[in-house]
N, C-alpha and C positions, 0 to 999 in steps of 0.2 A: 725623503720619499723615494722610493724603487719603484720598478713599475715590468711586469710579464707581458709580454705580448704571444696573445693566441689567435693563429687566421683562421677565419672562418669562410662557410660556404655564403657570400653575400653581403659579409661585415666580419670586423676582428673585435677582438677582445682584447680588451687593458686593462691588466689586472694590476692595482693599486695599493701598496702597502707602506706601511713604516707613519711616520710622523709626516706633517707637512704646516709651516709657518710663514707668516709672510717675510722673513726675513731670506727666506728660501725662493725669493718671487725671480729675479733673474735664471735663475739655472733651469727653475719647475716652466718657466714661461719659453726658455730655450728651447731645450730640450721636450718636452710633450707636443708644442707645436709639429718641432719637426716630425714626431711620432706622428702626429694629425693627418699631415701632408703628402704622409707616403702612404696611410690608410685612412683615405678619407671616410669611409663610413664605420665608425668604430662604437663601443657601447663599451662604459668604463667601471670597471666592479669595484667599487669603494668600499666592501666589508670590513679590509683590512686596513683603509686608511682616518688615521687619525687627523683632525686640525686642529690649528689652536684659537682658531675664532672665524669667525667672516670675513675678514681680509686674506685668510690661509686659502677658503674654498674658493674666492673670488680668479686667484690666481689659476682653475681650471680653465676658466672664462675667458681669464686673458691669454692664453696659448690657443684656445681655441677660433678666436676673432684674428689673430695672426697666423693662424692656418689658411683665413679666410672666411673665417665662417660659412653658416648655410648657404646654400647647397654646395658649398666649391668643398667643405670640408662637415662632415653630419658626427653631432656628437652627442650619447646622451649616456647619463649617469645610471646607478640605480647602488643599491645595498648601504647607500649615508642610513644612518639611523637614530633614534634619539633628538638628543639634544642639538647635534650636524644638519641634520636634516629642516629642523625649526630654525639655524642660523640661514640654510642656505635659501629656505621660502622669502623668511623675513628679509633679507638682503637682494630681496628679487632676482636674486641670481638664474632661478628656474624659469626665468621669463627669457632667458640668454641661450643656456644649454639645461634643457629638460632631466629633470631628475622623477623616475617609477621606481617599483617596488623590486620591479622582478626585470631577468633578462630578459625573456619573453617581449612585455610589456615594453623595455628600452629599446629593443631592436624594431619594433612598429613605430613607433616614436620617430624614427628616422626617416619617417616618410612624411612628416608634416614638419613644419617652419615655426621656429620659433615663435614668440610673440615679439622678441625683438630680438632684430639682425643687426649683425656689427661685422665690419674688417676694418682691421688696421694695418698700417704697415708704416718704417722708417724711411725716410726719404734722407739721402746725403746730400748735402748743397752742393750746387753747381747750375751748369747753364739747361740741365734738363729735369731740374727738380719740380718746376710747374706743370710740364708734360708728367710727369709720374703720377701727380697729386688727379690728375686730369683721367690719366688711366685705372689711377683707383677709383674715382666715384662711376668712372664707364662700366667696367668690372661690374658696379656693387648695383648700376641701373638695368645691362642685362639679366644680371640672377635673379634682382625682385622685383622686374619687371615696372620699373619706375616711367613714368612718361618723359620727353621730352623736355615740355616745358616744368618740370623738378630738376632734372639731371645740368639740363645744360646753365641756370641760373647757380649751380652748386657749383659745378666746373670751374665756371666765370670767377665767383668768389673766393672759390680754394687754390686759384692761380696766384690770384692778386695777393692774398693772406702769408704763401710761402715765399713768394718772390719777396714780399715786403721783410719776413724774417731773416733771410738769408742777408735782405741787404743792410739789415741792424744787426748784423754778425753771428745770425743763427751756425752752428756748424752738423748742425741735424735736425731733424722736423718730422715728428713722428705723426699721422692724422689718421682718426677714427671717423670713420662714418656709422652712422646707426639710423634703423629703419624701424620708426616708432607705428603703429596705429594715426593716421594724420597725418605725421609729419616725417622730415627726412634732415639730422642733424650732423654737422661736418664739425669735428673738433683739430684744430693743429695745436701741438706744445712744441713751441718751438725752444730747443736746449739753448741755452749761452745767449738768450735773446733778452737785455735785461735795460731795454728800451722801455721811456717813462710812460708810453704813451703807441701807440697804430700812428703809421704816417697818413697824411692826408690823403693821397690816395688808396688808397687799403680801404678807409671809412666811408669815402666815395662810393665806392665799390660795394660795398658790404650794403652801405643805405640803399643802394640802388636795384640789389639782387634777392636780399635775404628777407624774409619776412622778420627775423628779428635776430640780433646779435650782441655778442658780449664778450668782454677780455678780460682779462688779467693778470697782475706778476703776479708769479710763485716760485717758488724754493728751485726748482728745476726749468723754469726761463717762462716765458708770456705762453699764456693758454690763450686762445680763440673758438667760440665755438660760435655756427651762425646754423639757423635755422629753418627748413623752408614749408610750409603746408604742403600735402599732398590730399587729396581730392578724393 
């Protein structure tokens, strides 16, 4: 995949072409983010780009929740067509970053939220990886105006969740938050973490804070995800 960039009076343009796969997802997830970051309000002309299924378009998604998503970073699509356009509904992707017909249409788009918000970011291990995990969900409580009593019980358990990775030999911890309708969900994967099992305090913690939570090994180290109602 290439990509043109045109600036605009109030948002830029990303013009999109060539092929794009998921086997393509490090470089496309790199590289567009950072495109994201430097123009936060963008709108991205997919005429020219092809995918090769729903994991190909997903990866717009994910450059863009690593920009920051809404509002730190405003992205929305337009010109997918066909058969692209039916993968990227059905895959709820468009519930993530908004896909319309026309430029017009994508550039007003920019002024309303998602249906659901996402940022994520890598965290390095070390003695300040809790404080990071801590600044992301503060981050992601000022832009969607989360209350208190959501943010700081999220805080509390995404401390406990990284500290705990790190010390079953996490050597990176990458955490997604997402801000559903309801509710408000923190995910850590933590890499090289290939612990049988949460230590006891972590699960403490979790039963204590989260309305509900759940883990697992995978191919790429233990996922956590806990989740909390919002009101």
């Amino acid at each position: 995949m290439r990509w043109e960039l045109v600036s605009g009076l109030g948002f830029d343009l990303v013009r999109l072409f060539g092929s794009i796969d998921e086997a393509d997802g490090p470089r496309v997830r790199h590289e567009l983010s950072a495109i994201l970051i430097a123009h936060p309000r963008a709108v991205a002309d997919c005429t020219g780009l092809r995918a090769s299924g729903p994991a190909a378009l997903a990866l717009l998604c994910h450059a863009h929740e690593r920009a920051g998503g809404w509002p730190a970073s405003r992205l929305c699509l337009y010109g997918l067509g066909g058969e692209q356009a039916r993968w990227y509904r059905e895959a709820a992707l468009a519930e993530q970053v908004p896909l319309r017909d026309s430029m017009p249409e994508a550039v007003a788009a920019l002024a309303e939220p998602p249906r659901r918000l996402r940022r994520s970011a890598t965290l390095v291990a070390g003695r300040r990886i809790a404080r990071e995990a801590r600044s992301v969900i503060d981050s992601c409580a000022a832009d969607w105006k989360l209350p208190r009593s959501v943010s700081t019980p999220a805080m509390l358990a995404a401390s406990e969740v990284v500290n705990g990775a790190v010390e079953a030999g996490a050597a990176e911890v990458r955490i997604l938050v997402e801000r559903e309708p309801g509710r408000l969900a923190v995910t850590v994967l933590a890499h090289r973490d290939d612990s049988a099992e949460l230590g006891t305090l972590t699960e403490i913690t979790l039963d204590a804070f989260a309305d509900a939570w759940s883990t697992e090994s995978t191919p790429y180290g233990r996922r956590t995800r806990a989740t909390f109602v919002v009101d």
